[in-house]
Each structure stands twice: as structure tokens, then as C-alpha cells.
C-alpha positions in Angstrom: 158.2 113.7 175.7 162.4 112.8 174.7 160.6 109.2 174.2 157.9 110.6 171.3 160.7 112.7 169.7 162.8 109.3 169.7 160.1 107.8 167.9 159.0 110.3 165.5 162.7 110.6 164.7 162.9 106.7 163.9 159.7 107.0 161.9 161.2 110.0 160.2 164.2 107.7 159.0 162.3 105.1 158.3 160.3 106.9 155.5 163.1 108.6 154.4 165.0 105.2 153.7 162.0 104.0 152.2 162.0 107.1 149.7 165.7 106.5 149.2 165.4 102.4 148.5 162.2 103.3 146.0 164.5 105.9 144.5 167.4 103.5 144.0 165.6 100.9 142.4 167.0 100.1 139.2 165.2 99.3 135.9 166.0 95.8 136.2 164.3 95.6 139.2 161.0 97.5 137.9 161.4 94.9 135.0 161.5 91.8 136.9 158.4 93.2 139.1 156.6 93.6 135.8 156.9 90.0 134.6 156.2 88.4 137.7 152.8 90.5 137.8 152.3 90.0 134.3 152.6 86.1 134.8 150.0 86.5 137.3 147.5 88.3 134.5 148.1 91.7 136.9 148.1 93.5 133.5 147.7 97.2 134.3 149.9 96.8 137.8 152.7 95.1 135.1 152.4 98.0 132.5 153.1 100.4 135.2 156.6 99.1 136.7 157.6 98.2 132.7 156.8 102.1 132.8 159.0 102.8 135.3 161.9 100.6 134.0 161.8 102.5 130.5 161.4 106.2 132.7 164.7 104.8 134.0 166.1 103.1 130.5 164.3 104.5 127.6 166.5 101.8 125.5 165.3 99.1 127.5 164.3 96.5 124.3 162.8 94.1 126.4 160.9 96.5 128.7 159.4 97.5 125.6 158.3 94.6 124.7 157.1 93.0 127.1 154.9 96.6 127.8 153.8 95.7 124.0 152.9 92.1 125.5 150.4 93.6 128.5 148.9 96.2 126.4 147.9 93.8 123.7 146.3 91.7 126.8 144.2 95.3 127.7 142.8 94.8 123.8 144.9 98.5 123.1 146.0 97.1 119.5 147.4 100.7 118.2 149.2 101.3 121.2 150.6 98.2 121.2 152.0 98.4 118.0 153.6 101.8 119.1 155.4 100.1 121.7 156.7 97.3 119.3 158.2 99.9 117.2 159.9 101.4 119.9 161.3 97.9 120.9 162.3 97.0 117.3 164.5 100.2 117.6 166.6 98.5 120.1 166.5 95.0 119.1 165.5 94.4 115.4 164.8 91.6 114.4 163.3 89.3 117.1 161.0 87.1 116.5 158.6 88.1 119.4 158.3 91.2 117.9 157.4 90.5 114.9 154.8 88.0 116.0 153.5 90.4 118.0 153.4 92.7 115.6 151.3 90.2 113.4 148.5 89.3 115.9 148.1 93.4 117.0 147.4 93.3 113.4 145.1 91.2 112.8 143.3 92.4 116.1 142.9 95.8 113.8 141.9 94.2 110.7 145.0 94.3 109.1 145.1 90.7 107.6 147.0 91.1 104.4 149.6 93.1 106.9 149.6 90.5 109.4 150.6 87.2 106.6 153.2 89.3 105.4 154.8 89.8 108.9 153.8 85.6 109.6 155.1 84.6 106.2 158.3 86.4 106.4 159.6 84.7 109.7 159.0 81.4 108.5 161.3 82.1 105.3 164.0 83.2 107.8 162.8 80.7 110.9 161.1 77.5 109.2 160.2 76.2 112.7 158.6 79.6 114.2 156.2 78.0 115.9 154.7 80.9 117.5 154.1 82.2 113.5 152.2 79.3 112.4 149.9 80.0 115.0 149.6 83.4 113.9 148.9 82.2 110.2 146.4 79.5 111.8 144.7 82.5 113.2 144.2 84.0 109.9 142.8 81.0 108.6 140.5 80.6 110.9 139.1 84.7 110.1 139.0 83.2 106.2 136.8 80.0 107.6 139.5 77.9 106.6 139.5 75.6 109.8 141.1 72.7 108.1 144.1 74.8 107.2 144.2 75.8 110.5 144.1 72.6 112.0 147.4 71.4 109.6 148.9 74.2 111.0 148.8 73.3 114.3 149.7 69.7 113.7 152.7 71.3 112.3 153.3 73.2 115.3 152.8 69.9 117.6 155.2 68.1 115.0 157.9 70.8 116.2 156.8 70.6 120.0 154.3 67.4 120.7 154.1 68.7 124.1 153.2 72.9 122.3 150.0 73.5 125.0 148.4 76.3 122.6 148.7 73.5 119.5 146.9 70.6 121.8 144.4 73.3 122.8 143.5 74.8 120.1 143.3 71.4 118.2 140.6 70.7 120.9 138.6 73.6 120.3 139.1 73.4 116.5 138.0 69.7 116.4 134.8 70.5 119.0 134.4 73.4 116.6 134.0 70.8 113.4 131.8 68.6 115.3 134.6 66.0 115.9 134.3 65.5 119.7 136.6 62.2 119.6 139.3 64.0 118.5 138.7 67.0 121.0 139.1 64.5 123.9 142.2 63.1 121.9 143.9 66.5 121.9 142.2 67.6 125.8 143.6 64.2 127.3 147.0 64.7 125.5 146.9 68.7 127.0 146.2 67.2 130.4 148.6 64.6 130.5 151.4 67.2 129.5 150.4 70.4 131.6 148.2 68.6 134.6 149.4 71.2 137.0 148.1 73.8 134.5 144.9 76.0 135.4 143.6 77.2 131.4 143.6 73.5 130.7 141.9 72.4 132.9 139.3 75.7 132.4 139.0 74.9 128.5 138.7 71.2 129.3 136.0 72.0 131.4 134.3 74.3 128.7 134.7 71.5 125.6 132.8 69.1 128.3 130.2 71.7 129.0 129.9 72.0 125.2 129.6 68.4 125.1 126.4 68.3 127.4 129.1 66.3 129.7 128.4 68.7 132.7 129.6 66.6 134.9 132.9 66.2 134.2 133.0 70.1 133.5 132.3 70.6 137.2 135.2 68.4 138.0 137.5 70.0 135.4 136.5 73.9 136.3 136.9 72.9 140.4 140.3 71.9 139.4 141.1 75.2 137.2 139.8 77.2 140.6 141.6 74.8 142.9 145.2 75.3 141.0 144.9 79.3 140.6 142.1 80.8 143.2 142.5 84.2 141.3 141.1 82.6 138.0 137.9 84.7 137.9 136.3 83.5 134.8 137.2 79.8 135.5 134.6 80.5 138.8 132.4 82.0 136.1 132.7 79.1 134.2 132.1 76.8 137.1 129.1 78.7 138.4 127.6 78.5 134.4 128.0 75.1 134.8 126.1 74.5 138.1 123.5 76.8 136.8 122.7 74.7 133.6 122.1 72.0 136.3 119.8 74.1 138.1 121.7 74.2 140.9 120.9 77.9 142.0 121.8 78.1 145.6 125.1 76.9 144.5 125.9 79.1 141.4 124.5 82.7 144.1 127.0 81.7 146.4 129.8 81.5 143.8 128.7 84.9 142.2 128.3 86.8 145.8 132.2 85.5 146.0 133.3 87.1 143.0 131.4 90.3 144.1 133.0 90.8 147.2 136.2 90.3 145.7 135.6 92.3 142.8 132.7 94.6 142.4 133.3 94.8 139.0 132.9 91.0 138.2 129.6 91.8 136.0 129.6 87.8 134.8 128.5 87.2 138.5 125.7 89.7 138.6 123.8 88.6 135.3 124.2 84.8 136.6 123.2 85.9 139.8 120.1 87.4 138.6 119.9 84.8 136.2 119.3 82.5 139.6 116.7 84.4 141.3 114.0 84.5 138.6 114.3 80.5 137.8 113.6 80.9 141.3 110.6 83.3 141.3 112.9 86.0 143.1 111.8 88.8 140.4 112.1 91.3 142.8 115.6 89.9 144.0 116.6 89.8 140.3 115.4 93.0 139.4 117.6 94.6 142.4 120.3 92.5 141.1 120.7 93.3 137.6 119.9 96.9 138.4 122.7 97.5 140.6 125.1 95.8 138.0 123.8 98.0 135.1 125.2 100.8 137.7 128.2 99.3 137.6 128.3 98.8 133.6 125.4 100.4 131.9 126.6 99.0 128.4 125.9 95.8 129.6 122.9 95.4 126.9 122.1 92.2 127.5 121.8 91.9 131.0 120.0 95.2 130.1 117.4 93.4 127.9 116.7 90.4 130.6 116.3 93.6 133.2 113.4 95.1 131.1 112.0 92.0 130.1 111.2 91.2 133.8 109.9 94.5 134.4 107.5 94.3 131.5 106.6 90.8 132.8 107.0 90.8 136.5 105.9 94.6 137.5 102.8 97.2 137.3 102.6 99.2 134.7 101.9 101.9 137.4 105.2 101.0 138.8 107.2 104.4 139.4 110.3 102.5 139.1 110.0 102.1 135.4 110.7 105.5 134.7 114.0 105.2 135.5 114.5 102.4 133.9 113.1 103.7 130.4 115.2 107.2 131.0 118.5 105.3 129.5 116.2 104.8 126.3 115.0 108.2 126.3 118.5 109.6 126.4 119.5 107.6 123.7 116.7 108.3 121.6 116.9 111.8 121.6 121.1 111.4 120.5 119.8 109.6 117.9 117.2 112.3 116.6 119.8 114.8 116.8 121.6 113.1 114.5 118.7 112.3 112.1 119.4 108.7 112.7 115.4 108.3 112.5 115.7 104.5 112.9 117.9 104.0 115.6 116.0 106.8 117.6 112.4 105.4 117.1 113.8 102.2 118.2 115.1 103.6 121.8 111.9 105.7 122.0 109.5 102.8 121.6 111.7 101.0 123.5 111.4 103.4 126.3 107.6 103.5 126.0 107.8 99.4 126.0 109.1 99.6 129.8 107.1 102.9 130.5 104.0 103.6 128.4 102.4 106.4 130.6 106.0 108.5 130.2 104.4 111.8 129.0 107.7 112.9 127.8 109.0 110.2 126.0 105.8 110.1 124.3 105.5 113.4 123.6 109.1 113.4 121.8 108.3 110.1 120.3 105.1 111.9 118.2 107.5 114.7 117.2 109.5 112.0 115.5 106.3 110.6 113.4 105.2 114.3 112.6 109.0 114.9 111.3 107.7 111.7 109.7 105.1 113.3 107.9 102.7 110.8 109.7 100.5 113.2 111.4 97.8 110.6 111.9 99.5 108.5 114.3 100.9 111.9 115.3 97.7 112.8 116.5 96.9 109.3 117.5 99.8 110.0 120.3 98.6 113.3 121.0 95.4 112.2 121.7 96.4 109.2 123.9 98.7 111.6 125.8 95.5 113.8 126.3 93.3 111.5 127.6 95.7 109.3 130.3 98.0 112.4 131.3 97.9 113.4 134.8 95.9 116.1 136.2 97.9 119.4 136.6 98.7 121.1 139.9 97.0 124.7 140.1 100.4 125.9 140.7 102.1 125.0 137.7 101.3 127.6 134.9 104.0 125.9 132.4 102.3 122.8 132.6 98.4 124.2 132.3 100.0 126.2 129.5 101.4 123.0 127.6 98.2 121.3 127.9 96.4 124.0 126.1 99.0 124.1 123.3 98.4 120.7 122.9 94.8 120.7 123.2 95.1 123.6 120.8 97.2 121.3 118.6 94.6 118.2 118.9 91.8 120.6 117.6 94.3 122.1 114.4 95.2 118.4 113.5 91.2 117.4 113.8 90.4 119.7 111.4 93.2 119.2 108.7 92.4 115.0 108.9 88.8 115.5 108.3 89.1 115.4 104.4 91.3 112.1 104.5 90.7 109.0 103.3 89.6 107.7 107.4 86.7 110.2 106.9 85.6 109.7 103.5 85.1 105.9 104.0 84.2 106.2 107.4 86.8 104.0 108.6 88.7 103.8 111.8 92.2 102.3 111.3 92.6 101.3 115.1 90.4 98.3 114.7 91.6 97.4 111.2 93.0 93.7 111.9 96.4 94.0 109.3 98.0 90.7 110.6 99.1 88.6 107.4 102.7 87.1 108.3 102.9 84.5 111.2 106.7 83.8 111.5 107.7 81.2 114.7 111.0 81.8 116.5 112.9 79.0 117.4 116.2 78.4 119.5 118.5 75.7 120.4 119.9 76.4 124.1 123.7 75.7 124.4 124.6 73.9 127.9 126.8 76.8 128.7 127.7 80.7 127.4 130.6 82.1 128.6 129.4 85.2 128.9 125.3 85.8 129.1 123.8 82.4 130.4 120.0 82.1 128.2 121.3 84.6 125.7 119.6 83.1 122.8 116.1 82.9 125.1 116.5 86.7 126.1 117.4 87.5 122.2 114.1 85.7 120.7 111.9 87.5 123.5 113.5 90.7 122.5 112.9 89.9 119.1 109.2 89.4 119.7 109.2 92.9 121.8 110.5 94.6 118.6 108.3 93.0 116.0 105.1 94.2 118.7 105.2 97.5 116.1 104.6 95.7 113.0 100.9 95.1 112.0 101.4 93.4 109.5 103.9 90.5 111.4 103.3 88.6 114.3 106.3 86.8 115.9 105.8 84.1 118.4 108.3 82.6 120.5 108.2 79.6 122.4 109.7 79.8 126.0 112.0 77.0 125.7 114.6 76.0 123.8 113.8 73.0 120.7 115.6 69.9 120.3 116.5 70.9 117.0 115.0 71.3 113.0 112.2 68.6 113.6 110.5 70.0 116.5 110.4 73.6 115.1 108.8 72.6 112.3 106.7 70.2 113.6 105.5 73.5 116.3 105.7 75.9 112.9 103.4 73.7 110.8 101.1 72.4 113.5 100.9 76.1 115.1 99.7 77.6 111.2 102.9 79.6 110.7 104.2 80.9 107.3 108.2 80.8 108.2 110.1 79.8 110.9 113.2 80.9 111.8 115.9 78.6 114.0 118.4 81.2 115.6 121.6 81.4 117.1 123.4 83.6 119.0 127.1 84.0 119.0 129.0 86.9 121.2 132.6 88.1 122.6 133.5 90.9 124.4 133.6 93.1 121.7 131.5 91.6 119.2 127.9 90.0 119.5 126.5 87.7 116.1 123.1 86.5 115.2 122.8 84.0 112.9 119.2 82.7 111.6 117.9 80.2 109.0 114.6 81.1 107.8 112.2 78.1 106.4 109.1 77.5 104.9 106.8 76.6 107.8 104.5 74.6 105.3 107.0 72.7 103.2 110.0 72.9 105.9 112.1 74.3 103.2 115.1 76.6 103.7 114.4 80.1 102.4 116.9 82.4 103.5 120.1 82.2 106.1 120.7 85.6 107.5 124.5 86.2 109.2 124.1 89.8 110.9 127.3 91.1 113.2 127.9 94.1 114.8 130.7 95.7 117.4 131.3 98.7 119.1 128.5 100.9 121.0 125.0 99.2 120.6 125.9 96.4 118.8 123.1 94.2 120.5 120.4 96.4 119.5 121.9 97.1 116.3 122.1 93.7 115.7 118.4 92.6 116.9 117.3 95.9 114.5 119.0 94.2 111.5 116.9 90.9 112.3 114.5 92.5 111.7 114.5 94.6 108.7 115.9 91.1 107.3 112.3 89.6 107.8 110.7 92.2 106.6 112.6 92.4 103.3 111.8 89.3 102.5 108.1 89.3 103.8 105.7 90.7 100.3 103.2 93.4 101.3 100.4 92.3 102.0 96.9 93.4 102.5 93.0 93.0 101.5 90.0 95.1 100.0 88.4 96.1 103.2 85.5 98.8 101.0 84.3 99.0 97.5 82.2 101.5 95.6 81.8 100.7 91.8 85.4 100.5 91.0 86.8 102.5 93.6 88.4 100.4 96.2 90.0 100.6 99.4 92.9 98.5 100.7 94.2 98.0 104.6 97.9 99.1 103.3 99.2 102.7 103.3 102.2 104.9 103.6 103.6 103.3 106.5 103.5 100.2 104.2 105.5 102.0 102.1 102.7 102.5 100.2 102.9 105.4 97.1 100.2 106.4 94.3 100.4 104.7 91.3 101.7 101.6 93.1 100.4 98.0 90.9 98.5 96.0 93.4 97.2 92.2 92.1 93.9 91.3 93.5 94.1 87.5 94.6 90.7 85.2 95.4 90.9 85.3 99.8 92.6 82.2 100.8 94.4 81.3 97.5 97.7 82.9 98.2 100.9 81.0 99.7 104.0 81.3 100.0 106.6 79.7 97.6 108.6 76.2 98.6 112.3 77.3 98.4 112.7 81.1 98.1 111.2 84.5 99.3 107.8 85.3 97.7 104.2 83.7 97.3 102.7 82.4 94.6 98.4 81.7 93.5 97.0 79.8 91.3 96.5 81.8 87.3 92.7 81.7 88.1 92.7 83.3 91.5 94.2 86.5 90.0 91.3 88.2 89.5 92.2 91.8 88.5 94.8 94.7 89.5 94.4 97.9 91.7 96.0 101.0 90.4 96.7 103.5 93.7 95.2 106.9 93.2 95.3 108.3 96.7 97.1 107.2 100.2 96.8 107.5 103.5 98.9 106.7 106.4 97.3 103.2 106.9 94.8 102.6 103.8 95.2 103.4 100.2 92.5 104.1 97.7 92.8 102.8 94.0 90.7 101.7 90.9 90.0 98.6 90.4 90.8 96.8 86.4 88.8 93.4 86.9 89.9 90.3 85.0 87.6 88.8 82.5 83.7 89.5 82.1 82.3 88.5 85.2 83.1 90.9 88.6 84.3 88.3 91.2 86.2 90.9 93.3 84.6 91.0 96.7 85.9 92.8 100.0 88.0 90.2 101.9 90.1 89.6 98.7 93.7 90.1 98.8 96.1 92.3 97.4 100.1 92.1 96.8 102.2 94.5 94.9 102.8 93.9 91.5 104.5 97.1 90.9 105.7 100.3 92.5 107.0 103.7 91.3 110.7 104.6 91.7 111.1 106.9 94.4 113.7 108.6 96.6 112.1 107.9 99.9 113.0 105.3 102.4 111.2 101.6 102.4 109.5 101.6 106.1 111.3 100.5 108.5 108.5 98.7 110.4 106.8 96.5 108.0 107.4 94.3 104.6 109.3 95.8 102.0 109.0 93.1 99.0 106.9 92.6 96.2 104.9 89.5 95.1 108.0 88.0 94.4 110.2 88.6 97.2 112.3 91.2 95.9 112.3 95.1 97.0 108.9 96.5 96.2 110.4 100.1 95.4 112.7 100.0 92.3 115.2 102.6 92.8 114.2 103.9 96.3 117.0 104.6 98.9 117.9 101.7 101.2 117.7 101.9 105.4 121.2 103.4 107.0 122.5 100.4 108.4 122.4 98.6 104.6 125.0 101.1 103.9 127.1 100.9 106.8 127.4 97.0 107.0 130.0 95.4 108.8 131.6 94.1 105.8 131.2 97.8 104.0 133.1 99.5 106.8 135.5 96.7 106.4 135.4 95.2 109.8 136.2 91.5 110.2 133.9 89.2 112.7 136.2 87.2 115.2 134.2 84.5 115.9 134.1 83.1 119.6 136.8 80.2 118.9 139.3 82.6 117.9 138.7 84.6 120.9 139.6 81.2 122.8 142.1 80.1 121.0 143.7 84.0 121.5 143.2 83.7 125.3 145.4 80.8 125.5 149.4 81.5 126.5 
């Protein structure tokens, strides 16, 4: 017993000492803690002891600056410049500080700001190297990469050994196509800093970039080999091993990186990635689905989720209720909001991955009676009727909905019965409205840092989204082209209109989509789209904007489907964006084409054979009377029609199908554009960072 009260005595004093010694560290101390962990990246574990140090020292310059230094690392660009102020109290002056100052902002946007700050220490410090690379970085926001590049020759003229200068050189002269000179500067960066594991991890990604994946595996084992703790150099190497199909090799390096960090979502999407090339759907389904867990914002590994489910799984599959929930939930934030676009999009997506979800369904035909579209309101009333499960004798709430809507079913029979489907006896459901055939095309880069396939996943989403346009069929080949010449040659050969080559360019905070649409009969460039987005739901926001890009260029387009006299009725109606007294020009079937170099189509003078003045519309057919052109009548059902005219008015162009006249430009004169046309990225004065200077940032 006198031998465990020894003890707990000595374990007493020992804690107390302990509690004395962590009480009687000084700030110093805390400081030189924080850099050593801040060396090592340990960015949140440094912030706290340069915390502790200022608790101690609330004058401590350095201490703040340094905590400036971390928090810009965490991508906290406000704060940081908080802190630098608080440093700049104690120490004015400095140039650190005042770089600092300049990259925090132009992380926030603040580029005039940020030259000012640049431009002012080179008048008092001519050789600030560390500001010409902050001016570089602006250039390189303006597009200005040959400015940029001078400026870091500068920089290497100062320091020929300046890592950052050789580096970024590299990734400049990759960026400009110059891959001699890349190897120049990445030999030269090597030779200098051989010991050093980031260049050895962005020599490895300018040979990836190069196709030269072998030397990237050599490069990125050396990165791992040098600092074992370099996460995304593993991600790199496994990225690398993947685009060489070796799977079994890439799993193992992303079930590493789990166990060591959960949180490593780069090693669930590649391990996913793995298991469908090899025909584990199930494996990757499991995969991805615990990641989105994990990180539910993760929309692309998102999209590649619910694209195998669509593909891979039965439509009876209870799973996929889950799975669509995260698009119900969105949907209906999005309707609360009156954000109509945004919330069909998440409700049809939800449908996409669960169509027999009564209640996403259900909410989805509120939205098109809101709408004012009660015939495809009642079409998804009826549909819901007639595949809904039966209901328990128990559950009075749910008999009692059924009749209401069985009820509502019977109301909405009887107000359609005088429309324009009843008084030509026509059935809009088997109208066949396909006029645009556009190809999707996509050139696979050996490796993405961050979503492996990304461009393939985007262009199969793309084609998912475009599934609700009647008048536009997408098709996407599976594989990536060798370039221009083969998706034209597929385009032409395949009896498409347009083509469209895409790219897909993406950071952590910021995902871009770049496509060039041409001329699938002439090969001609037509229009170049450059859509980016950050923030919440940039992916979809930026796959949405894609698409009301092709279909603001696209002419509506339909044909005379039923003729009395000179009554006539056309396949194209409100959801068109059809109105009454809309201009349609009949054209002779066949005779119309689209135009060699710009949006639009164009016939020959004696194919025009009359005009079609709307009278009366209906959701998906329009009725009009017919002006013929010359003597004879050589109108026949078949015919086309494009719009030669519309009225001004204030309602919305549709969404979901072409919005352009005859001639490629807006069919409604006047008429209010979609939401996201008024909030564009350059409107709300955000700057796109493109992927290089991300890079060229991450370099110390």
C-alpha cells in the first residue's frame, strides 16, 4: 500500500512538472515549434503554437507573420491579410509583408491592389525577387505569359539557382507548348535542388504532361522517396500508374493514403476509378459512396457515382433512392428560392438516378405547373398514377393522397380537352422533334491532378443533361480522339450538324470548361465557349451553362406535322419558347443547312415557300395560318419551319431547348435572359485562376 502511494505521489509530480514546463514555455519557444511544423506543411498544428507565442507576445512581428504565412497556405485570404496588418504594426516595412500582402490580394481579386503593393517595392528594392514573381503572377491572370516568363528570367538573372524562377519557367514553357525549353528549365531545377521533393513532383507532372510516363514514374518515386509525408506526390504517382493501366498498383497506393488519412479523397475517386476499368462496379460503387460520405461536395466523383448506377444497376435497385435524395434536397433549396433552373436541374437529376421516386416526381410536376405547363403536369401525374405502388390498408394519408390526385388527374382531363392535342387529334408523346445532332468530342490528358477521366465523365454528363431536350440529341463517343481530324471525320461520317471538341480545366476552388463548336459538314469553327464557375455547385453550374450555350446558338426548329386549308399545325410550342404571333418561314423538307462559319442556317431563295403567322399555342405544338409564296400551293406536311420573327416579351427563353432565330441570334427580341447570364463570372467580378497559376502558387 506505502509502495502505491509512493508511486501515485511520483506520478503526481510528474504531471505537475509537466504543467509547470508547458507553462514556462516562452514565446520563442512556441515560435520556433511553429516554423519547424510549418516547414513540414503541418499548417493548422503551426498556426496554433504561432497562436500561443502571440497569447504570450501580442507584439511578436514575426509571429505574426509567419501566422499570415500558414493562414494564406489554408486559402483564408481575409484573415490573412488581418494578420499582416497586425504584423506591419510591429515591423513596417518588410518586404515579406508586403509581398504577402500582394499575393493575399490577388487571391481575393484585388489585382489593381496587388501591382500597386508589387510595384512599390521594386521602386524601393529593384532586385525584390520575391515581387517580380508576384507581378509575374498577375500577368499570368491578364494571359500575358510572355511577360511572365521575362519576369522570371529576371528573377533567375538575380539568383540563377531561384527554384520558383526555374520551376515556374518549366511550367510556363510546357504551358506555351515549348517542351524543349521545359526540360531546359526542369534539368537546370534538378541539378540545383536534387535533394528537393516539389521538383522532383513537378518534374514528374511536366513528363506526365508530356505523354513521357515513364520517366514521371521515376520522378514521382523520387518525390515520395525524399519526403514519405508528400500526399499528393503518391497521388501523382498512383495517376501516373493508372494512365498505364496498372490498376492493382495505383489500389494499393490509394488504400495507403486511406489508412493514413481517411480524408485523402484523391485516393478514393482513383480507387474507384480502378475498379470499374476493372469490371468491379459494385466495388466502385461501394468505393465512391463511402468517399461522398466523407466529402459530399465532391461533384465529380459524384457524377462518375451516378453514372455507374444508371449504367451498372436495376432501375428497381432500392439503393438509388438514396443516392437521388442529395438531388432532391437540393432541388427543393432551389425552388424555395425561385431559382426555377437550377431546381429543375437537381430534380430531373434526381429522377435520372431514381425514376420511380414518387416524391421527387411528385415535387418535380409542381415545378412545371408553377410553370404554367399543365400538360406535362398531368403527363407526370399520370405516370405517377399508373407505376405507383399499391397502398397498405392501414395508411389513410396515403389512400387519401391518391384520391386527391386521381381527383386532380380527372380536373386536369377536363380543362385539356379543348386544347390544341384534342382538336387535331394529336398525341405529343410520339411526336419525333429531333432536328439538331451535335457530336461530343474530347481529348484525354495523360494525367489530372485532381479527377483522373474528368473530361470523359463531363461529356457523359453532358449527354445525361441534353436527354431533356427534344429537339437536340448529343452523342458522345466513349473514348477520347486523337485530336480535330478524327472528330470531324466521326462528326461528318456519323451525319452530325456541329461538333464540339471540349476541355476540361479544374482546381480546388474553381472548375472550367472550355469548348470549340464546328460545323460538322464544312469542319468550320462556329463558336468557342469559355464557361467558369467557383464556389458551391460550380460543376453543375458549369455543365448547365454548356448547355444553354448550345442551345442559344441552335435556330428553332420544327415541321408542319397537319394542315387544313390554311390552317396549320407545327411540332414546336411554348416549351420552344413558342408565343402567338411568332413569324415562322416555311422551308421545302430537306433544303435547310446550317451556315459555313457562324451560328444559323441558311436555304436556297426557292425553297422558301411561304410564312406561318402563330395564332394559338400549346405546350408542345403551335397552330398558325399559313401565307403561301407565289401561285401554286407547294406547302405539304413534312416541310420545315424556322423563326423568322418573334414578339417582344417579358418571359424567359426556355431553358431546355433552342433559343435562336433563323439566323443564330436570340429568337425573342427584348425577352428577359436565364439567371446565370446575369450573374456571370466576369459580372460578379470574379477572376479565373487557371491551373498553372495554382502550380506555380504551390511552389516555395
Amino acid at each position: 500500500m506505502k509502495d502505491m502511494r509512493k508511486i501515485g505521489m511520483v506520478l503526481a509530480l510528474c504531471v505537475a512538472c509537466a504543467v509547470v514546463g508547458a507553462q514556462t514555455q516562452t514565446a520563442r519557444q512556441f515560435y520556433e515549434r511553429g516554423l519547424e511544423r510549418q516547414r513540414q506543411g503541418d499548417y493548422y498544428g503551426a498556426g496554433e503554437d504561432f497562436h500561443e507565442a502571440l497569447r504570450l507576445n501580442a507584439s511578436y512581428a514575426d509571429a505574426w507573420l509567419h501566422l499570415a504565412q500558414v493562414t494564406y497556405e489554408l486559402d483564408d485570404y481575409n484573415l490573412t491579410l488581418t494578420y499582416l496588418d497586425s504584423a506591419e504594426k510591429y515591423a513596417r516595412d518588410r518586404a515579406e509583408i508586403q509581398n504577402l500582402r500582394g499575393l493575399a490580394y490577388i487571391a481575393t481579386g484585388r489585382l489593381d491592389e496587388a501591382r500597386a503593393v508589387f510595384d512599390a517595392m521594386l521602386k524601393k528594392a529593384p532586385n525584390d525577387v520575391q515581387a517580380r514573381f508576384g507581378l509575374a503572377e498577375l500577368d499570368l491572370f491578364a494571359g500575358r505569359y510572355d511577360a511572365a516568363k521575362n519576369r522570371y528570367v529576371d528573377a533567375l538573372k538575380r539568383q540563377a539557382d531561384n527554384r520558383k524562377a526555374l520551376l515556374s519557367l518549366a511550367l510556363l514553357s510546357a504551358e506555351t507548348g515549348n517542351d524543349a525549353a521545359a526540360q531546359e528549365y526542369v534539368q537546370q531545377a534538378l541539378h540545383f535542388h536534387s535533394g528537393d521533393a516539389q521538383v522532383h513532383y513537378l518534374a514528374a507532372y511536366l513528363a506526365a504532361r508530356a505523354g513521357n510516363l515513364d520517366e514521371a514514374e521515376r520522378r514521382a518515386r523520387a518525390a515520395v522517396q525524399i519526403n514519405g509525408d508528400f500526399t499528393k506526390a503518391y497521388v501523382l504517382l498512383a495517376s501516373v500508374l493508372f494512365a498505364q493501366a496498372r490498376y492493382d498498383e495505383v489500389t494499393d497506393i490509394c488504400d495507403y493514403l486511406i489508412a493514413r488519412e481517411r480524408k485523402t479523397i484523391s485516393a478514393w475517386y482513383l480507387k474507384g476509378l480502378c475498379q470499374t476499368k476493372q469490371g468491379k462496379n459494385e466495388d466502385a460503387i461501394a468505393t465512391w459512396a463511402t468517399a461522398l460520405t466523407i466529402d459530399e461536395n465532391d461533384e465529380v466523383m459524384r457524377a462518375a457515382l451516378e453514372l455507374l448506377v444508371t449504367q451498372t444497376t436495376q432501375v428497381e435497385d432500392r439503393r438509388r433512392a438514396q443516392w437521388s435524395a442529395y438531388h432532391l434536397k437540393k432541388g427543393r433549396d432551389y425552388a424555395k428560392l425561385f431559382m426555377g433552373e437550377e431546381a429543375r436541374y437537381e430534380y430531373q437529376r434526381a429522377l435520372k438516378i431514381d425514376p420511380n421516386n414518387e416524391r421527387a416526381r411528385t415535387e418535380f410536376a409542381a415545378l412545371l405547373s408553377q410553370a404554367g405547363l399543365n400538360e406535362l403536369y398531368l403527363q407526370q401525374l399520370k405516370f405517377i398514377s399508373e407505376h405507383g405502388q399499391a397502398v397498405a390498408e392501414t395508411d389513410d394519408a396515403e389512400r387519401y393522397r391518391k384520391i386527391k390526385m386521381a381527383d386532380t388527374i380527372e380536373a386536369y382531363d377536363s380543362l385539356l380537352k379543348y386544347s390544341l392535342n384534342t382538336a387535331w387529334d394529336i398525341d405529343p408523346f410520339y411526336l419525333d422533334k429531333t432536328r439538331w445532332h451535335v457530336g461530343l468530342y474530347y481529348a484525354n490528358s495523360p494525367v489530372q491532378l485532381l479527377h483522373g477521366e474528368v473530361e470523359h465523365i463531363s461529356a457523359q454528363m453532358l449527354r445525361d443533361i441534353f436527354n431533356g431536350v427534344a429537339i437536340t440529341s448529343v452523342e458522345v463517343r466513349n473514348q477520347p480522339v486523337g485530336g480535330y481530324g478524327e472528330a470531324f471525320r466521326l462528326a461528318r461520317t456519323g451525319g452530325m450538324d456541329y461538333f464540339v471538341l471540349l476541355s476540361v480545366d479544374e482546381t480546388a476552388r474553381e472548375v472550367a470548361l472550355d469548348a470549340v463548336v464546328y460545323s460538322a459538314r464544312t469542319g468550320v469553327e462556329v463558336a468557342r465557349f469559355n464557361t467558369f464557375r467557383t464556389g458551391n455547385d460550380k460543376y453543375a453550374s458549369v455543365l448547365r451553362s454548356f448547355r444553354r450555350n448550345i442551345l442559344d446558338m441552335l435556330p428553332v426548329r420544327g415541321k408542319i406535322i397537319a394542315r387544313s386549308v390554311n390552317e396549320v399545325l407545327v411540332d414546336i410550342g411554348k416549351v420552344e419558347g413558342m408565343a402567338e404571333n411568332a413569324v415562322l418561314d416555311v422551308i421545302k423538307a430537306g433544303a435547310v443547312r446550317t451556315k459555313d462559319g457562324s451560328p444559323g442556317v441558311e436555304f436556297g431563295k426557292d425553297d422558301a415557300l411561304g410564312t406561318i403567322t402563330v395564332t394559338r399555342v400549346g405546350e408542345e405544338i403551335a397552330q398558325g395560318k399559313l401565307r403561301q409564296k407565289g401561285f401554286y400551293d407547294r406547302v405539304n406536311v413534312g416541310d420545315e419551319v424556322l423563326v423568322k420573327s418573334m414578339p417582344a416579351e417579358d418571359g424567359s427563353v426556355a431553358d431546355t431547348a433552342p433559343a435562336a432565330d433563323e439566323n443564330g441570334q436570340p429568337a425573342k427580341k427584348g425577352g428577359k435572359k436565364p439567371k446565370d447570364d446575369r450573374s456571370t463570372a466576369e459580372k460578379l467580378g470574379l477572376v479565373r485562376t487557371p491551373a498553372i497559376v495554382d502550380l506555380i502558387r504551390s511552389i516555395e
